[in-house]
C-alpha positions in Angstrom: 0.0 0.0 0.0 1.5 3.9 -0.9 2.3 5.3 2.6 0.5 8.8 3.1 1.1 11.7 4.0 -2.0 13.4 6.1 -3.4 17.2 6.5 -6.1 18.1 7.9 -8.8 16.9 5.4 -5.9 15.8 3.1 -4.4 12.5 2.4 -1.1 13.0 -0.6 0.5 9.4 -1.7 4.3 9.4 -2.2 3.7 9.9 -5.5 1.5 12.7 -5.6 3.5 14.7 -3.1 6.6 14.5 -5.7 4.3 16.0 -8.3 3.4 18.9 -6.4 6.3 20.3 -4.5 7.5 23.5 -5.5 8.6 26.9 -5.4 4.9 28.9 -4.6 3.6 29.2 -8.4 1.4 32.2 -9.8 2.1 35.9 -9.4 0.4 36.7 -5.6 1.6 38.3 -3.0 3.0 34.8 -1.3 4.3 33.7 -4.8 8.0 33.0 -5.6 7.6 35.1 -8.4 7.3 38.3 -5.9 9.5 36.8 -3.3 12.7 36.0 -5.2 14.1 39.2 -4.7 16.8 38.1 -2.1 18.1 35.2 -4.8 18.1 37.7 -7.7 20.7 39.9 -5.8 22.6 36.9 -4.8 22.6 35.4 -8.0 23.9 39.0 -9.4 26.7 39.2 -6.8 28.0 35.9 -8.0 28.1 36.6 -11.7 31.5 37.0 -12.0 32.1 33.5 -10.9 29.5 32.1 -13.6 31.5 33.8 -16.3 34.6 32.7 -15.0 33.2 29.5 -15.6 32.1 30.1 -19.0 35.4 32.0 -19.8 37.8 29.1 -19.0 35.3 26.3 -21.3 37.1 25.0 -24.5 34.2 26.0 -27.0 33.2 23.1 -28.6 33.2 22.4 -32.7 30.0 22.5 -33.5 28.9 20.2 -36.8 25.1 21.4 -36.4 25.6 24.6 -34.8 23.7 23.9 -31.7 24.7 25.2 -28.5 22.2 23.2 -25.6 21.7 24.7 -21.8 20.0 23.7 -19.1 19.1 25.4 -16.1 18.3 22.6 -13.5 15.5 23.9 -10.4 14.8 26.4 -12.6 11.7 27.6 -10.7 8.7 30.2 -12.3 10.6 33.8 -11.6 12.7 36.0 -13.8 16.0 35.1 -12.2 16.1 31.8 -14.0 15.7 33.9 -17.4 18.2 36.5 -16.4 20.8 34.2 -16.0 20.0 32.2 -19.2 20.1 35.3 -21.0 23.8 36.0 -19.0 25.2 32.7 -20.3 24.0 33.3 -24.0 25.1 36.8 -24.0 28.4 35.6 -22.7 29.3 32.5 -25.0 28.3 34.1 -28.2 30.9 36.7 -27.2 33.2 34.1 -26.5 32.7 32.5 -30.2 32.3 35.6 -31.9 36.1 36.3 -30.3 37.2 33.8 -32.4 35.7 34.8 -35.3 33.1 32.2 -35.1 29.1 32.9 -36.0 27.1 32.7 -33.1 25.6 29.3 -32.5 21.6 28.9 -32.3 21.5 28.2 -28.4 18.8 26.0 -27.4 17.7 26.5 -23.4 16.3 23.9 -21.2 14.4 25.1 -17.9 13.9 22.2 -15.7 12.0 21.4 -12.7 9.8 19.1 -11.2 6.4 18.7 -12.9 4.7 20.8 -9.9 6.7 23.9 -10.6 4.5 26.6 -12.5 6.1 26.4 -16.3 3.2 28.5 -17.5 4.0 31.6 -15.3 7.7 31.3 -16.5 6.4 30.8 -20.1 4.3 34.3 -19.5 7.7 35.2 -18.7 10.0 34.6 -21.7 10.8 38.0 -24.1 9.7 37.4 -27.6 12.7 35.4 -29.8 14.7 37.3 -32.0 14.3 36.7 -35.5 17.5 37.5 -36.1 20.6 35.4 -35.1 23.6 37.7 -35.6 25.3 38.6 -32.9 25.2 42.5 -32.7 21.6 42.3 -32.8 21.6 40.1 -30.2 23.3 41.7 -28.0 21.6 45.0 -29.0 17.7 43.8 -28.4 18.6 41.3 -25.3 16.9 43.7 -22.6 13.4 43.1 -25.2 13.7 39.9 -27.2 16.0 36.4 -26.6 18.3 35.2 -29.0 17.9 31.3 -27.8 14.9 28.6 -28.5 13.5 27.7 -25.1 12.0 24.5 -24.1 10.8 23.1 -20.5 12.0 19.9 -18.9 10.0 18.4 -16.0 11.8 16.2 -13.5 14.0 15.4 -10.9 17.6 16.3 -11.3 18.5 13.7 -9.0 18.1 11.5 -12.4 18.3 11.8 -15.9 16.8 14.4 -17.9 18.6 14.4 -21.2 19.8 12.3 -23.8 23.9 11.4 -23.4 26.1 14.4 -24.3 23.4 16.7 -25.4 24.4 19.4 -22.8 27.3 22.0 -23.2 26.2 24.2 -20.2 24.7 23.2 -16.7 23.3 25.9 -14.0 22.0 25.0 -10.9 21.3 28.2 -8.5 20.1 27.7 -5.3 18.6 24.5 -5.6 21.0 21.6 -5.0 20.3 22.0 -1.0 17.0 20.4 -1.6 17.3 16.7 -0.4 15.6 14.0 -2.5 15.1 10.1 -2.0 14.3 7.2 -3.8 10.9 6.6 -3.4 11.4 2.0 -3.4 7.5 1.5 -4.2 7.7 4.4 -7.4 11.0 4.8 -8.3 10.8 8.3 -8.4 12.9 11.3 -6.2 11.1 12.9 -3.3 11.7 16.0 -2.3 11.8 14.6 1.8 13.8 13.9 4.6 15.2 10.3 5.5 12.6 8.6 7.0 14.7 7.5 10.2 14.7 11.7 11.0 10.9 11.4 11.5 10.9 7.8 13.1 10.0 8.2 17.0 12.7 4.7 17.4 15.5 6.3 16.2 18.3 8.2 17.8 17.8 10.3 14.7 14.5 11.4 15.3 14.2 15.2 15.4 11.9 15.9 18.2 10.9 19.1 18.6 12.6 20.7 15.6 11.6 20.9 12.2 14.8 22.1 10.5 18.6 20.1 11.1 20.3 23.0 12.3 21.1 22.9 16.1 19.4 19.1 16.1 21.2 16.3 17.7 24.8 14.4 16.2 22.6 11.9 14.9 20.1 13.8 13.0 22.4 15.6 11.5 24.4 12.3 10.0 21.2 11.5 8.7 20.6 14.3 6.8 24.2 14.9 5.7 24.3 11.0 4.2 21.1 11.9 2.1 22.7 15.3 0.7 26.0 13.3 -0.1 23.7 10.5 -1.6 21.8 13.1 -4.0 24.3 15.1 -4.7 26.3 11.5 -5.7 23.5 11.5 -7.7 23.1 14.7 -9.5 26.6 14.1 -10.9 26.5 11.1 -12.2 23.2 12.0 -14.3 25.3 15.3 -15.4 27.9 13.2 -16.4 26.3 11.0 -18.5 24.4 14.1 -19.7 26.7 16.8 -20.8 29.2 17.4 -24.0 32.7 16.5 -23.9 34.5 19.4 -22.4 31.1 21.1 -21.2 31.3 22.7 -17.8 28.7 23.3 -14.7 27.9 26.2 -12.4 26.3 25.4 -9.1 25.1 27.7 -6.3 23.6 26.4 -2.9 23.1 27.0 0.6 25.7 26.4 2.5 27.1 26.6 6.1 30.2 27.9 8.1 31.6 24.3 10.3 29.9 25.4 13.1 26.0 25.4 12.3 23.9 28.6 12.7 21.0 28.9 15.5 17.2 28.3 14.1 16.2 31.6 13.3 12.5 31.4 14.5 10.8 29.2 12.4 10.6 27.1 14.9 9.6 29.0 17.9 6.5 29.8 15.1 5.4 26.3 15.1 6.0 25.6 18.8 3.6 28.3 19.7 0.8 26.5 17.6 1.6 23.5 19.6 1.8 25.1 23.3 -1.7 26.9 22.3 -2.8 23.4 21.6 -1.7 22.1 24.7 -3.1 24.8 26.4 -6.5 24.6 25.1 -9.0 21.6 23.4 -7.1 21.2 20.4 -9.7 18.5 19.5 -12.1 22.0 19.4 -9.3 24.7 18.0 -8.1 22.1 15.6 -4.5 23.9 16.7 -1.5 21.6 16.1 0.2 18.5 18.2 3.7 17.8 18.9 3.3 14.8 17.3 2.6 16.7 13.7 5.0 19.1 14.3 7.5 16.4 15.0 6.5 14.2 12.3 7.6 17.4 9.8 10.9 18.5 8.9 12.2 20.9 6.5 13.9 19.0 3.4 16.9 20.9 3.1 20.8 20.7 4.2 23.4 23.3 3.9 26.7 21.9 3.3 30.2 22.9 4.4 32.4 23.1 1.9 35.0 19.9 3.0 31.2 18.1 2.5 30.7 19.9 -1.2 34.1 18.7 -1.8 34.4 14.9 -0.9 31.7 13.8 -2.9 33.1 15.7 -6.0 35.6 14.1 -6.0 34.8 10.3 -4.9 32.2 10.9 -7.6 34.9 11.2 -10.1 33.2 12.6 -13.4 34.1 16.5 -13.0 37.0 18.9 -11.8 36.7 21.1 -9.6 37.9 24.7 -11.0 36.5 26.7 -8.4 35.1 26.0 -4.8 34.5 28.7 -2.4 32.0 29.8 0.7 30.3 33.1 -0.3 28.6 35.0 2.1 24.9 36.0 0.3 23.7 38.3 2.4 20.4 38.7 4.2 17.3 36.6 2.9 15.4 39.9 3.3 14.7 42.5 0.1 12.5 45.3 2.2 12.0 48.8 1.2 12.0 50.4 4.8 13.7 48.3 6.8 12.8 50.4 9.8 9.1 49.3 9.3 8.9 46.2 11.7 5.4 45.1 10.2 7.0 45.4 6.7 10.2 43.1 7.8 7.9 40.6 9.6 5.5 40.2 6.4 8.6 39.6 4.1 10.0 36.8 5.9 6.9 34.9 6.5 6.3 35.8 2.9 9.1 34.1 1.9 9.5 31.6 3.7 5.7 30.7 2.1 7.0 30.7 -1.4 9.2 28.5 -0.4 8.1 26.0 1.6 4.2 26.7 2.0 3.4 24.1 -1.1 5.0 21.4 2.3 3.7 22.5 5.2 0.4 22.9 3.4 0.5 19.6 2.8 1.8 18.5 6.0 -1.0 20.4 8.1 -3.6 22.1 5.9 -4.3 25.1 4.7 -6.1 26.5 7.6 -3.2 25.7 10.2 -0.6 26.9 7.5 -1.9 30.2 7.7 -2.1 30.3 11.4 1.6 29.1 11.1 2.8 31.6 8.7 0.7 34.1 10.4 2.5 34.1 13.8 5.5 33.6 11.8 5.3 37.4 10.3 4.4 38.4 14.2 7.3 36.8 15.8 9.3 38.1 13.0 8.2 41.8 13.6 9.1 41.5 16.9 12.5 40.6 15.9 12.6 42.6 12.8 16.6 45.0 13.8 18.0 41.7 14.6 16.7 39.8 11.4 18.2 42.5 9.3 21.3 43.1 11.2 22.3 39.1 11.4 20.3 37.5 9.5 22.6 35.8 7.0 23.1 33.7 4.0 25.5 31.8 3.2 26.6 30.1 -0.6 28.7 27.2 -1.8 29.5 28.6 -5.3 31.2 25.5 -7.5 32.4 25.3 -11.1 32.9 22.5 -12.1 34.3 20.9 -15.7 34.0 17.5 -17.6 37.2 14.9 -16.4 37.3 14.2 -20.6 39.4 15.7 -22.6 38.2 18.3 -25.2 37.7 20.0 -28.6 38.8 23.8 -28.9 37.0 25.6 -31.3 39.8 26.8 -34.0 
């Protein structure tokens, strides 16, 4: 029988759940779309590194002329199409240095089948109908100068035929943990199962997130990042061009983890109110269901990035460093408590809301994310004096030998 997972007046199979976890689709007020703000100046502050990459690729001879990228987790903002847009921009200058025409780029946006394709869609600039490179470059704030195509999946497995790729992205994506579902064969965006099981020494009681939880929890969690991200490579391997190179941006972590950051206080207050009075009445939420939850994501320390790399094998690692993002927060008076505590609980929604939805239903989610944007205003100088992000920015190249364009 396909184990469940139950909400209040909600029952999601394995297999379900894994078709509907994403990044908060359409274009309200909780959406990614108007929530990505943070990631968009992250991903700007790290540009340099993703043209570094670019810069030090061998371009490839090209007997058709085709030029294939993939942007893996792409979600539904703009920040996927800005950066797509970066990498074209950037390679056709790189060819056209060489006195090469441009090639006709082709762009893959992946995600999982949940994530909202059509909002991204609504998103794309009109293609240019020309392909030379000074109009490109000319019209690239208005039109794109690359055929685009969506790719729904996991990228914990295969996505593309062999060698088809020249280009990988991945921008904060790759902290999401996956498993192996064994009745469907499919990846899961979840936690390992011990995390949540009341009879191991890994169950996270009382916590919903890894950080600060006990030596054992966190093995747990840290075997199923190095599992997936195992993973991840080896499908990239098989995936990409001889000579084709990969950027990657994802949470990371200093070695000494940071404290919880009062998402979890949030949903201990629905369970001390529960406790308090007839939750059978209130409907409020028990330890238990708290307990039985846990956020599906690990941020790696670099020596952790690192030894799977290269146990893995398939790819060199030409760059490798901790960058420190910045705060999760994009306010526009930052003085405005109300204004700080609405933005985190807003983004913390697009984020993970599509979960804890699942997890505990819609009317407790909004009692959740509700005292979340309270206990956040409360807090709001502190969240935007220390509340920090950190990045494990990687570029990484094929182990084969290559091609040079001539």
């Amino acid at each position: 029988m396909a184990m469940t997972v139950k909400g209040e007046n909600l029952v999601v199979t394995k297999l379900k759940l894994e078709r509907m976890l994403s990044m908060k689709g359409g274009k309200g007020e909780t959406s990614y779309l108007k929530n990505s703000q943070a990631q968009a100046r992250h991903a700007r502050a790290m540009l340099h590194f993703l043209e570094a990459t670019l810069s030090a690729m061998k371009l490839p001879l090209l007997e058709d002329g085709r030029f294939a990228v993939a942007d893996l987790g792409c979600s539904c903002g703009t920040n996927t199409l800005f950066l797509m847009g970066i990498v074209v921009e950037h390679v056709s200058k790189m060819y056209a240095a060489l006195g090469h025409d441009s090639p006709e780029f082709q762009v893959f946006f992946s995600d999982l089948p949940c994530n909202d394709f059509n909002v991204l869609f609504q998103l794309l600039p009109p293609q240019l109908s020309s392909s030379s490179l000074e109009q490109c470059l000319a019209a690239a704030e208005e039109q794109r100068s690359y055929y685009a195509a969506g790719v729904p999946g996991s990228f914990y497995g295969r996505l593309f035929p062999s060698r088809s790729i020249n280009v990988f992205n991945s921008t904060f994506s790759l902290h999401w943990l996956s498993q192996e579902s064994p009745l469907f064969g499919v990846a899961l965006e979840q936690v390992p199962e011990r995390v949540t099981d009341k009879r191991s020494p890994a169950y996270n009681r009382g916590r919903v997130f890894v950080h600060g939880a006990s030596a054992d929890t966190a093995a747990a969690y840290k075997q199923q990042f190095q599992a997936d991200l195992t993973s991840f490579l080896r499908a990239r391997a098989v995936e990409m061009t001889v000579g084709g190179v990969m950027f990657l941006v994802c949470l990371g972590r200093t070695p000494i983890d940071p404290a919880d950051q009062g998402g979890a206080d949030a949903w201990n207050d629905l369970v001390e109110e529960a406790s308090t009075h007839s939750h059978r009445v209130h409907g409020l939420l028990e330890s238990e269901k708290r307990d039985s939850f846990n956020i599906p994501v690990y941020a790696a320390c670099l020596r952790e990035f690192e030894e799977v790399v290269k146990a893995e094998g398939s790819f060199s690692i030409n760059k490798l460093q901790a960058v420190k993002g910045g705060s999760p927060l994009v306010v526009n008076h930052p003085e405005d408590a109300s204004e700080v505590g609405r933005a985190l609980a807003n983004s913390c929604r697009s984020v993970a809301g599509v979960l804890v939805e699942a997890h505990i239903g819609e009317r407790l989610s909004e009692e959740l994310f509700g005292r979340l944007e309270l206990r956040a205003a409360r807090h709001a100088r502190e969240l935007m004096e220390q509340m920090q992000f950190f990045h494990i920015v990687a570029s990484l190249s094929s182990s084969l030998p290559s091609h040079p364009a001539s």
